[in-house]
DOVEXRO-239090 format. One line per 5 residues: number of its first residue (from 1); their letters; for each residue x negated, y negated, z of N, C-alpha, C. Coordinates in steps of 0.001 Angstrom, whole numbers, plus 500000, padded with zeros to 6 digits. Last residue first. Example, Ala and Ser with C-alpha at 12.3 -4.5 7.8 and 13.67 -1.06 7.14 Angstrom:
2) SA) 487150 502250 507080 486330 501060 507140 487100 499970 507870 ~ 486810 505690 507800 487700 504500 507800 486800 503300 507800
//
This chain:
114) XXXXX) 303314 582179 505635 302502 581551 506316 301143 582291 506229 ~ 305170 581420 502645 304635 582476 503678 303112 581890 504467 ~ 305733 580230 500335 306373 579585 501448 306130 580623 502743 ~ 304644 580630 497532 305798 581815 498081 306169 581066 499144 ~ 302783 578803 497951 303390 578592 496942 304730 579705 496948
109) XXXXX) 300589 580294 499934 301327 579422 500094 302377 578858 499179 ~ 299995 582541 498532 301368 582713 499445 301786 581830 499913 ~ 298901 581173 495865 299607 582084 495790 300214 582103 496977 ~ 296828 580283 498005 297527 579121 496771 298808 579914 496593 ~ 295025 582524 498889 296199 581401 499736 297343 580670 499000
104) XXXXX) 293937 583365 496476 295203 584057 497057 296187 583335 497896 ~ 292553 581173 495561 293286 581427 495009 294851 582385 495536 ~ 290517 581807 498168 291483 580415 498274 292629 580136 496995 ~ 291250 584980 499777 290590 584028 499007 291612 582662 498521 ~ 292557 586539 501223 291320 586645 501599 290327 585760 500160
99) XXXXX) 294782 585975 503645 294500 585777 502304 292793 585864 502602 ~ 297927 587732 504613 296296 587205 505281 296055 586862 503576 ~ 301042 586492 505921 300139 587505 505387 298459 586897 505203 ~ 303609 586655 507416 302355 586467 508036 301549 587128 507172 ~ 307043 586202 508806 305865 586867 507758 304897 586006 507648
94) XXXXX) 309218 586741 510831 308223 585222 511184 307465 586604 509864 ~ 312995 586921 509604 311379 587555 510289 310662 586926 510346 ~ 315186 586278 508110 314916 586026 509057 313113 586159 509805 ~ 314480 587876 505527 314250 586426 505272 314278 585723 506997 ~ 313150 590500 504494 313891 590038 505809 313421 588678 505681
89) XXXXX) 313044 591240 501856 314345 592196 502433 314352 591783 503850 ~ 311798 589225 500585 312848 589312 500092 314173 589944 500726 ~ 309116 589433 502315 310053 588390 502389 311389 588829 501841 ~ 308586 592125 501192 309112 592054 502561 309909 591069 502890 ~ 308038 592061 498627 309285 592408 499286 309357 592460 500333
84) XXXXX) 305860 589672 498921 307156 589389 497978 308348 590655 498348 ~ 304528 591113 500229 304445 590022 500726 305734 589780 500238 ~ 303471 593722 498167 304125 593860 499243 304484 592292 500259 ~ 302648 591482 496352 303454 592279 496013 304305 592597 497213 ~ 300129 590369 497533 301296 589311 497033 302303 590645 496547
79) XXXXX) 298957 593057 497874 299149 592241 498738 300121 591539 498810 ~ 298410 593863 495109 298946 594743 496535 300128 593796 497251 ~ 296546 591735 494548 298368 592098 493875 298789 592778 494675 ~ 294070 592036 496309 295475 591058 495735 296764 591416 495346 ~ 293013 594137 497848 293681 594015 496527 294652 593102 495799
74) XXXXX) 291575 594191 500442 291282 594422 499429 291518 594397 497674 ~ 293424 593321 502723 292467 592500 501680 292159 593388 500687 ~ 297012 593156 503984 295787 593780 502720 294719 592973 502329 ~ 298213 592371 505970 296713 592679 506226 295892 593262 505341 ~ 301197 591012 506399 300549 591841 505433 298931 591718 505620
69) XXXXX) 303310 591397 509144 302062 591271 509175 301599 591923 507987 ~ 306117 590503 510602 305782 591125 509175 304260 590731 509244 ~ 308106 590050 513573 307096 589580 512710 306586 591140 512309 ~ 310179 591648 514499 309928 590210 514267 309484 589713 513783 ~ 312087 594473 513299 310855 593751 513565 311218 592136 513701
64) XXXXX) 314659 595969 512161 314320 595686 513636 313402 594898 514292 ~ 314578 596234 509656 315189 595039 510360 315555 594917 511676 ~ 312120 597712 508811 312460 596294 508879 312836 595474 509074 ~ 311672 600082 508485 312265 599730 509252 312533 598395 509853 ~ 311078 601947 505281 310571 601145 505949 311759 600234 507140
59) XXXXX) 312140 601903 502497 312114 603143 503554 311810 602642 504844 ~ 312004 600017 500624 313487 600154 501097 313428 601044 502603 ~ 309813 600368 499970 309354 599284 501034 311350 599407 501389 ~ 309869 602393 497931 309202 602770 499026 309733 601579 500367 ~ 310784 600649 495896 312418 601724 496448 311675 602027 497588
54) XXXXX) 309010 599052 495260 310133 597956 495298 311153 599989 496346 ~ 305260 599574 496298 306533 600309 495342 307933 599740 496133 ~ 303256 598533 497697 303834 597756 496297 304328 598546 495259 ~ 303410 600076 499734 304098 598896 500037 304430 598068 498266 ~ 303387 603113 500028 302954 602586 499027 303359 601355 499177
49) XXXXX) 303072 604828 503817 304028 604721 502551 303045 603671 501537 ~ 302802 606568 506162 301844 606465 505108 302825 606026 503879 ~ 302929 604983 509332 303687 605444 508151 302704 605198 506841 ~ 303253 604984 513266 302574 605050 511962 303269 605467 510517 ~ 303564 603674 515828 304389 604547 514645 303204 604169 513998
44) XXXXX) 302074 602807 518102 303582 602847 518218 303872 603926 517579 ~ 298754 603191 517761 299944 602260 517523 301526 603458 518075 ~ 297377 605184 518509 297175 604274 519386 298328 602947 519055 ~ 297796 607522 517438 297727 607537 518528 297331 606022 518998 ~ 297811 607000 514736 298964 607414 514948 298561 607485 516454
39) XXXXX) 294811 606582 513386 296118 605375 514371 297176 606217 514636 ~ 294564 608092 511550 293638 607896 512621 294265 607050 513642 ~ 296509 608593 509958 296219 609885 510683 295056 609188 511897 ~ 295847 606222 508403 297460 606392 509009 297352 607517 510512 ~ 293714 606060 507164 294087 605286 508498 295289 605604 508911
34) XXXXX) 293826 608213 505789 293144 608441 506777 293113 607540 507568 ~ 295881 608047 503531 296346 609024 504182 295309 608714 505907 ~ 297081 604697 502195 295823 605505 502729 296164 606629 503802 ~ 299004 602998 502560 299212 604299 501364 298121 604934 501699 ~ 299980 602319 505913 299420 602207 505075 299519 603322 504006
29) XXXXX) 301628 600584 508838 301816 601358 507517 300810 601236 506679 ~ 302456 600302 511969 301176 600490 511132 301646 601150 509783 ~ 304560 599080 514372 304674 600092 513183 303393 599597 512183 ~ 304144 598359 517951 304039 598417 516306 303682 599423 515152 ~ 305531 596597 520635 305519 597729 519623 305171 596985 518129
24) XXXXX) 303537 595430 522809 303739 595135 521826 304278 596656 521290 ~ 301303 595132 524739 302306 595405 525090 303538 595637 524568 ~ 298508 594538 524417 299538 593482 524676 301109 593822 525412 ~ 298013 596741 523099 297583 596660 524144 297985 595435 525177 ~ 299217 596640 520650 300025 597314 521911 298886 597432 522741
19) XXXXX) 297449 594172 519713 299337 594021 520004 299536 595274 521114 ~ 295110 595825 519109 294931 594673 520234 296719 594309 520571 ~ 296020 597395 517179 295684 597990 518424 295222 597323 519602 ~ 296708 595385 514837 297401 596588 515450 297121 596707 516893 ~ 293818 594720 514507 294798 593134 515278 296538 594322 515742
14) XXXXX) 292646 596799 513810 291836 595754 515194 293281 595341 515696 ~ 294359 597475 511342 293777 598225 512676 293709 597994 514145 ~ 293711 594567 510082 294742 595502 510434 294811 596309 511720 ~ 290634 594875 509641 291914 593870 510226 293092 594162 510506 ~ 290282 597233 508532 289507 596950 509945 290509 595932 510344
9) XXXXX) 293319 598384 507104 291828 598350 507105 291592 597609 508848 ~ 296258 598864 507261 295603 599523 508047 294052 599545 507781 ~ 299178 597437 505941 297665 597277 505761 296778 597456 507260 ~ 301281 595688 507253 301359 596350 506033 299706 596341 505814 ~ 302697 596232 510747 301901 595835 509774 301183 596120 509393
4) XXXX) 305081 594728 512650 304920 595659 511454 303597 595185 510972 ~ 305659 594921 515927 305824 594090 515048 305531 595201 513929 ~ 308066 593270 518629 308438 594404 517543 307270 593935 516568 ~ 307822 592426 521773 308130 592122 520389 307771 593312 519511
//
């Protein structure tokens, strides 16, 4: 399986590099220059792009994946941002984003994202 996913902190990372050890391709994207450069050897691909820029998340290879993995904690809006275009540009795809508080859940659950 193919997968993507938006947010290269420790969760990210971990649950990245446990998939292709699975066997798994996956594309790691983050706007952070030093997780990108530190994973490029153990994920698939790597990509340093801005996920909560609407023309950046156009760049991105999306409609090859299965599952959409958003793994931002740190920033809410980030998060529900890049969540909101990914759903938008693959409505087929299993999306999967993490919440790291019970206001944020409310929020993707209320988007219809798991």
């Amino acid at each position: 399986m193919k997968f993507i996913i938006i947010g290269l902190g420790n969760f990210g990372a971990t649950l990245g590099l446990r998939l292709v050890e699975d066997g798994h391709e996956v594309i790691g994207v983050d706007k952070r220059p030093e997780p990108v450069n530190l994973l490029k050897d153990g994920l698939t691909h790597t990509i340093e792009l801005d996920t909560s820029d609407e023309l950046s998340m156009d760049k991105l290879p999306l409609e090859g994946a299965d599952t959409i993995l958003v793994t931002i904690g740190e920033d809410i809006g980030t998060s529900v941002t890049a969540t909101a275009f990914a759903k938008e540009r693959r409505k087929d795809a299993t999306l999967i984003a993490r919440a790291i508080s019970d206001i944020h859940h409310t929020i993707l659950e209320a988007m219809g994202v798991d």
